[in-house]
PADRENDO-641470 format. One record per residue (C-alpha): z, y, x; residue number from 1; residue in three letters. Coordinates in steps of 0.05 Angstrom, whole numbers, always signed. Layout:
REC       z       y       x  num  residuo
REC       Z       Y       X  NUM      ALA
...
This chain:
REC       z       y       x  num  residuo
REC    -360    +540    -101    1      UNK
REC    -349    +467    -144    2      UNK
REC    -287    +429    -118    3      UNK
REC    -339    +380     -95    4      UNK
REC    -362    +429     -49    5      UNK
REC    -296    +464     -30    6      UNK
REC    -273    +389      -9    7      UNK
REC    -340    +377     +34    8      UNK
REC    -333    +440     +71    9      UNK
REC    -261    +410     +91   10      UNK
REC    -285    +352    +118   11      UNK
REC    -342    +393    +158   12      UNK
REC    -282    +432    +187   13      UNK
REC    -252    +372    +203   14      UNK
REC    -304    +354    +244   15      UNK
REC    -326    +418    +273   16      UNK
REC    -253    +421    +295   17      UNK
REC    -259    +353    +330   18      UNK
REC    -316    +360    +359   19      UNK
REC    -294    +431    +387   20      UNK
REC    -228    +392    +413   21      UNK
REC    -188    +440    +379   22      UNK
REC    -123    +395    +351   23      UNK
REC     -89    +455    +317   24      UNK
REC    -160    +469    +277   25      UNK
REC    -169    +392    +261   26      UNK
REC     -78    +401    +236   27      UNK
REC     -98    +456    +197   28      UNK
REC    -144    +423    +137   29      UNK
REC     -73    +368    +130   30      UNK
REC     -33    +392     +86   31      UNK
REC     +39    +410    +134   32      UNK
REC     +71    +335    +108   33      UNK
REC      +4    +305    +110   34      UNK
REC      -9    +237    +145   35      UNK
REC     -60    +212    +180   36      UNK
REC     -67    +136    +199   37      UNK
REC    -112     +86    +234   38      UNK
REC     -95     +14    +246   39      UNK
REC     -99     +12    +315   40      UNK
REC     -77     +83    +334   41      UNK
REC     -15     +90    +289   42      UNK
REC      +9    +138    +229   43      UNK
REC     +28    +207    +245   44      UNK
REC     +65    +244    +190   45      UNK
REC     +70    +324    +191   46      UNK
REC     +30    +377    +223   47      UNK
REC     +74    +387    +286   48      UNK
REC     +56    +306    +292   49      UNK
REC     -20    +320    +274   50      UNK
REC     -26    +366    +338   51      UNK
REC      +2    +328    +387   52      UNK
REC     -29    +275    +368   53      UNK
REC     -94    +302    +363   54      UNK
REC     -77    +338    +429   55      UNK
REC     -64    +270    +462   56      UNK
REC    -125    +233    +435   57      UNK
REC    -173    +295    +443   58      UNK
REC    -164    +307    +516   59      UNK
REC    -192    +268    +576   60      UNK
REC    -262    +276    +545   61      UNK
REC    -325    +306    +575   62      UNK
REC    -352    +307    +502   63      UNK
REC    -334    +280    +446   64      UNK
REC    -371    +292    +380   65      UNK
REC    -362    +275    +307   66      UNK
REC    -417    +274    +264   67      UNK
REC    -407    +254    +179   68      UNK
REC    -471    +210    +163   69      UNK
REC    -451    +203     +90   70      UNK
REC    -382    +223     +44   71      UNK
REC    -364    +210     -39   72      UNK
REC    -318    +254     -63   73      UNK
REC    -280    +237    -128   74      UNK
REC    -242    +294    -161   75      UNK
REC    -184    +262    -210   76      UNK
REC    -193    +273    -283   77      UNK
REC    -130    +278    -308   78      UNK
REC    -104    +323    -243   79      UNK
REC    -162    +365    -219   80      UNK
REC    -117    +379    -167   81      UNK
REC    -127    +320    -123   82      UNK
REC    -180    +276    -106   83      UNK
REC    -207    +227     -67   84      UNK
REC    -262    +212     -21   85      UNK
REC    -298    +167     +32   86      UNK
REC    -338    +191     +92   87      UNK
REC    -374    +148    +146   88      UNK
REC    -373    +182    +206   89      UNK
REC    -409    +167    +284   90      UNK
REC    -366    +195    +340   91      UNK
REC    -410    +200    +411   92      UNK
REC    -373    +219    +469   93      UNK
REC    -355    +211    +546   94      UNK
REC    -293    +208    +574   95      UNK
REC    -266    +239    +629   96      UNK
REC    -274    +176    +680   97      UNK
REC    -350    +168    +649   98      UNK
REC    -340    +121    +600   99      UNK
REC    -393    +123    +544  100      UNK
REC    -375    +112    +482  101      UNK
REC    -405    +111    +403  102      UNK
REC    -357     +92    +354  103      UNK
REC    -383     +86    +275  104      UNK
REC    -327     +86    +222  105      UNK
REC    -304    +109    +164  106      UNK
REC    -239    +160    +136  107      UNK
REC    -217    +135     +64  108      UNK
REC    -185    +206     +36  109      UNK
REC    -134    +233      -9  110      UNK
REC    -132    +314     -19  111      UNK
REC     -99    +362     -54  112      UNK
REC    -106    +428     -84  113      UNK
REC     -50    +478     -51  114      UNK
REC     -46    +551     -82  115      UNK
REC    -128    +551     -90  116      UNK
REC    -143    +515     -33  117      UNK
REC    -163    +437     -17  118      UNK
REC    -130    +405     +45  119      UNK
REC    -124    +323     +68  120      UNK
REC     -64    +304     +43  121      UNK
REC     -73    +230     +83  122      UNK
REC    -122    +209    +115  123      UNK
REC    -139    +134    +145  124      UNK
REC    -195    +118    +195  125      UNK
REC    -223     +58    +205  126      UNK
REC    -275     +43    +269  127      UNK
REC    -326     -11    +247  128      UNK
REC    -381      -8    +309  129      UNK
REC    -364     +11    +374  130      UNK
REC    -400      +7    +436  131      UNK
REC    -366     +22    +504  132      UNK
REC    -414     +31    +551  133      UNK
REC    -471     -12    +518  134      UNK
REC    -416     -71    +499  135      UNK
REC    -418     -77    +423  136      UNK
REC    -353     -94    +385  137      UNK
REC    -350     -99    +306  138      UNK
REC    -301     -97    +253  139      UNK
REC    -313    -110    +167  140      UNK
REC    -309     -60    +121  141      UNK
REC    -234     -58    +108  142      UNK
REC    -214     -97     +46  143      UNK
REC    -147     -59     +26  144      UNK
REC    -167      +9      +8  145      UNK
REC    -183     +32     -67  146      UNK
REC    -259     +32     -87  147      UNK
REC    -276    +105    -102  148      UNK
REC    -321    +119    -167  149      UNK
């Protein structure tokens, strides 16, 4: 398997993981000092962090599903062990009290290659459209993050 593919696969357990509400299996592609960090939720730092957070923010939904519409993944020249990539990705879900909700956003990536293996090393989200129960809300494409390739 390319490191290309090796690094999708992570981000398709990512979201399997997600969308299974499973925080420890969503923890377990960070690396165990990763962080993880939206503007609006907070940064969480460490994979004792990374589950109760994702324990916290996973439960009280019905459903909640994550699907990756589109990724670039960027493996560094001069240190084939890390890399970087982009994925948009449209979460659809319902929470526990019946609210509706489709959020469309986008992770900006860093990963790392530990003893064979690629993991997040941090990870940032950022929600661009999201409608909560039919009312629309947008954001623009975040302006401080690195291009990637």
């Amino acid at each position: 398997m390319t490191d290309d593919q090796a690094i999708r696969s992570l981000v398709h357990r990512y979201a399997d993981a997600a969308s299974r509400r499973d925080p420890v299996g969503v923890a377990c592609t960070i690396t165990t000092e990763g962080t993880w960090y939206a503007p609006d939720l907070g940064r969480f730092a460490g994979r004792a962090a990374m589950v109760a957070f994702f324990t916290s923010m996973l439960d009280g939904w019905n459903v909640f599903l994550q699907a990756l519409m589109s990724g670039v993944v960027v493996v560094d020249d001069a240190n084939p062990d890390c890399a970087v990539g982009r994925w948009f990705v449209q979460e659809t879900g319902q929470r526990a009290e019946g609210t509706n909700l489709i959020i469309s956003g986008v992770y900006h990536d860093e990963y790392t290659r530990e003893d064979g293996s690629w993991l997040i090393r941090h990870r940032r989200y950022d929600p661009l459209l999201r409608s909560t129960d039919g009312h629309v809300t947008a954001q623009p494409f975040p302006t401080d993050v690195p291009a990637i390739g």
